[in-house]
N, C-alpha and C positions, 0 to 999 in steps of 0.2 A: 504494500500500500504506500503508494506515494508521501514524503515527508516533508514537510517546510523545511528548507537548508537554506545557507548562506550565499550560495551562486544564485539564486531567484528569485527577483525585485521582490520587496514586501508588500507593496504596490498590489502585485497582480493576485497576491492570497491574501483579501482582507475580509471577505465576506464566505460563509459556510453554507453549503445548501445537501440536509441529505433527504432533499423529496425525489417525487417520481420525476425520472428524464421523459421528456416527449418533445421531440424539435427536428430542426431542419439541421445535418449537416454540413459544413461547406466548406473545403479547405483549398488553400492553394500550394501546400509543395509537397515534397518527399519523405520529409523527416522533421522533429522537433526535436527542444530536448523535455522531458517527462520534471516533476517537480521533485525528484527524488536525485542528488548524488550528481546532478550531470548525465545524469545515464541517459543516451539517446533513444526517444522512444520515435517509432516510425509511421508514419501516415497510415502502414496500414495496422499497426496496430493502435493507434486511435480509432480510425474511423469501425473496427472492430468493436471495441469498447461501446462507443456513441451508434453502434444499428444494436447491437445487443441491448442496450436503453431501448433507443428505438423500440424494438419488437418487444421488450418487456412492457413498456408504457401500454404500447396499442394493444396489448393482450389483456393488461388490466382493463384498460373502455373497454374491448368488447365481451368481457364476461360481465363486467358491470351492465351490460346492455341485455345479455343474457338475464339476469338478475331482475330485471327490472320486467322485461318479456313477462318472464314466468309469473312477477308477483302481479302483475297486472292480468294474467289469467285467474289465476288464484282470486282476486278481488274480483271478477266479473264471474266467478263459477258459487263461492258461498255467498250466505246472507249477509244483511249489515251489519249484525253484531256479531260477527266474524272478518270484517274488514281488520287489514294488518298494514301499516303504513312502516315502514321501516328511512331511517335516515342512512343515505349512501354517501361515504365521503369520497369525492375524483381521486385520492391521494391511494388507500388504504382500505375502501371499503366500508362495511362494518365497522362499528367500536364492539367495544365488549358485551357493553351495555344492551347492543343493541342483537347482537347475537344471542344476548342471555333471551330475550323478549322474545325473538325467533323460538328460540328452542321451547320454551313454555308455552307457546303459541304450539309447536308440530305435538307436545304432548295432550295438549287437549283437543287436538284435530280428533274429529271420530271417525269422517271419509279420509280412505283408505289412499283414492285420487287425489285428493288435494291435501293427504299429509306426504305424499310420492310427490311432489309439488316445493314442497317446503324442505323438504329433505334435497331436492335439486339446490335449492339456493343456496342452501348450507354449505353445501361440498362445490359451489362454487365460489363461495367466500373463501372456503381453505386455499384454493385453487389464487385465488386474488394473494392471498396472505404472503404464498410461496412465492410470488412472481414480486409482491412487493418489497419482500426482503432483499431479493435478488439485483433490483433496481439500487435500495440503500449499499449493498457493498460498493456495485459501480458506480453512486455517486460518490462514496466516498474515494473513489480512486481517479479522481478528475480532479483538475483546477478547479478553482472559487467564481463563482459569477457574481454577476453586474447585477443588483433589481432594478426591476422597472419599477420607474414610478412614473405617474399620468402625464400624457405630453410626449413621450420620447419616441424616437421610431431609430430603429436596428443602424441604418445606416449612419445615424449622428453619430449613436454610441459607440459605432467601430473604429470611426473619425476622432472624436474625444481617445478612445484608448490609444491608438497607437501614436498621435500626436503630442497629448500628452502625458500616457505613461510609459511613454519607447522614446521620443523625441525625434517623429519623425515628421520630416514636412508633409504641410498640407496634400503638395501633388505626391509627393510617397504615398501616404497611406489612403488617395484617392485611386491610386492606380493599382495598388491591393484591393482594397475594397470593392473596387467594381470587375475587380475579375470572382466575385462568389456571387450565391445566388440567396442576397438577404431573406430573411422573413419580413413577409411586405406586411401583418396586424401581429404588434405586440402590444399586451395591456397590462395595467399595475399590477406587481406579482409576477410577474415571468421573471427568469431567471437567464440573461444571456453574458452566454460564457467564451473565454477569447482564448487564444493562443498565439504569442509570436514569439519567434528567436532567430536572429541570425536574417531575416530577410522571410522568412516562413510567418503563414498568417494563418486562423482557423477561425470560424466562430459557426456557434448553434443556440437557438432558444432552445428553452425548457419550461416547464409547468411553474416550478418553484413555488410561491408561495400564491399563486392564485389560486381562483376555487373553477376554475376551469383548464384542462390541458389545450395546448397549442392547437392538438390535431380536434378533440372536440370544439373550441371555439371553431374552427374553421368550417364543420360538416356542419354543425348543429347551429351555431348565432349566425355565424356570417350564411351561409347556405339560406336558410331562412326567415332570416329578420334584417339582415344588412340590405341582400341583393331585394328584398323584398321593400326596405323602406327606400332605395336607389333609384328602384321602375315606378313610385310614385314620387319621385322628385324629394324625398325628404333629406336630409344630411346629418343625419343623426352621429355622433362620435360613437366609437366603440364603449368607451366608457360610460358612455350616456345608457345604452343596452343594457353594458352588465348591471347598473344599477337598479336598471328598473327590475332587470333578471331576478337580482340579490333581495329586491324587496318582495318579490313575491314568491321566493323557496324555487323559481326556474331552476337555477344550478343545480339543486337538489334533487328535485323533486320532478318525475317523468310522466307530464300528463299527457293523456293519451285521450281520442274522443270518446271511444268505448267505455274508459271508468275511470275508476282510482287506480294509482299505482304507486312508483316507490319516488 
């Protein structure tokens, strides 16, 4: 696991992030060097690292989706005072807490079908659990990012880094930058993470501390409420969304027209 040492600007490891990776990578050379020792780590083994995030991220969405599927049959198959709302966090799933409620819930199921229902979601939360861990080692085996806060967009922040935390001219670190292929909506909470040494440059978003991943906002807000408020002329900020999202349990919570769900 990579260590803060003395050869590696203080600079670039000031901030910690050990949430879920979910982001764009984009590099532009051969080789870096890694934050451990000098030790030269190699383009391909970054970009190793950052799709293995990758595929763990998108794994966790789509059992979370799963998840949601199921309890949303489940709530359109029993009565109402057999409704189960369960809270999904984008990060981790389940809490404990809410697993406890699950499972008290499958033990007072009396069908048969919809405790085979409940028992799906279960052993797809363990499933989320395993892939979240999995995520926490390879964050912790990355460089520190950058948070977003409201206002920024990708290409400033790569401009700011390597300007000035490398000391590179303006057309330097433009002429890096525009050879990767930015993320064009990041929002407060993401986590975008840099790499340069020597002339080598990298950078990817990530989920980090928002209550939406990179690749969900994109299918799910932007797919349906961005391009949708665009073709009626409106200009809504992204942040303006998550807000309204945030006030009414959206990031949460998967309503569906059929019923209730998670």
């Amino acid at each position: 696991m990579p260590l803060r040492c003395n050869n590696v600007k203080n600079k670039q490891m000031k901030r910690v992030s050990s949430l879920a990776l979910r982001g764009v990578l984009v590099i532009v050379a051969t080789g870096f060097l890694s934050a451990c020792g000098g030790k030269q780590m190699s383009i391909e083994e970054f970009q190793s690292m950052a799709r293995e995030a990758e595929e763990r991220s998108s794994s966790i969405a789509n059992l979370q989706e799963e998840v949601r599927d199921i309890l949303q049959s489940y709530n359109q198959t029993v009565g109402e005072s057999r409704l189960l709302v369960l809270q999904l966090d984008p990060d981790y799933g389940l809490s404990e807490e809410e697993i406890t409620r699950l499972e008290r819930h499958i033990d007072s199921e009396t069908d048969a079908s919809c405790r085979d229902l409940l028992h799906q979601i279960l052993g797809l939360q363990q499933r989320i659990g395993i892939e979240h861990a999995r995520l926490h080692e390879i964050t912790e085996r990355l460089p520190e990012p950058h948070r977003v806060v409201r206002g920024e967009n990708h290409y400033s922040l790569c401009l700011h880094y390597l300007t000035e935390e490398h000391g590179l001219s303006r057309a330097q670190a433009d002429s890096l930058v525009a050879r990767v292929a930015l993320s064009g909506d990041i929002i407060e909470g993401f986590h975008v993470w840099f790499y340069y040494q020597n002339g080598l440059f990298g950078t990817f978003v990530t989920q980090g501390e928002a209550h939406i991943s990179p690749t969900v906002f994109a299918k799910v807000v932007k797919k349906h409420l961005i391009d949708q408020a665009r073709r009626e002329g409106r200009g809504e900020a992204f942040e303006q969304i998550l807000d309204s999202l945030r006030c009414c349990g959206a990031l949460l919570v998967n309503v569906k027209h059929a019923g209730p769900g998670l």
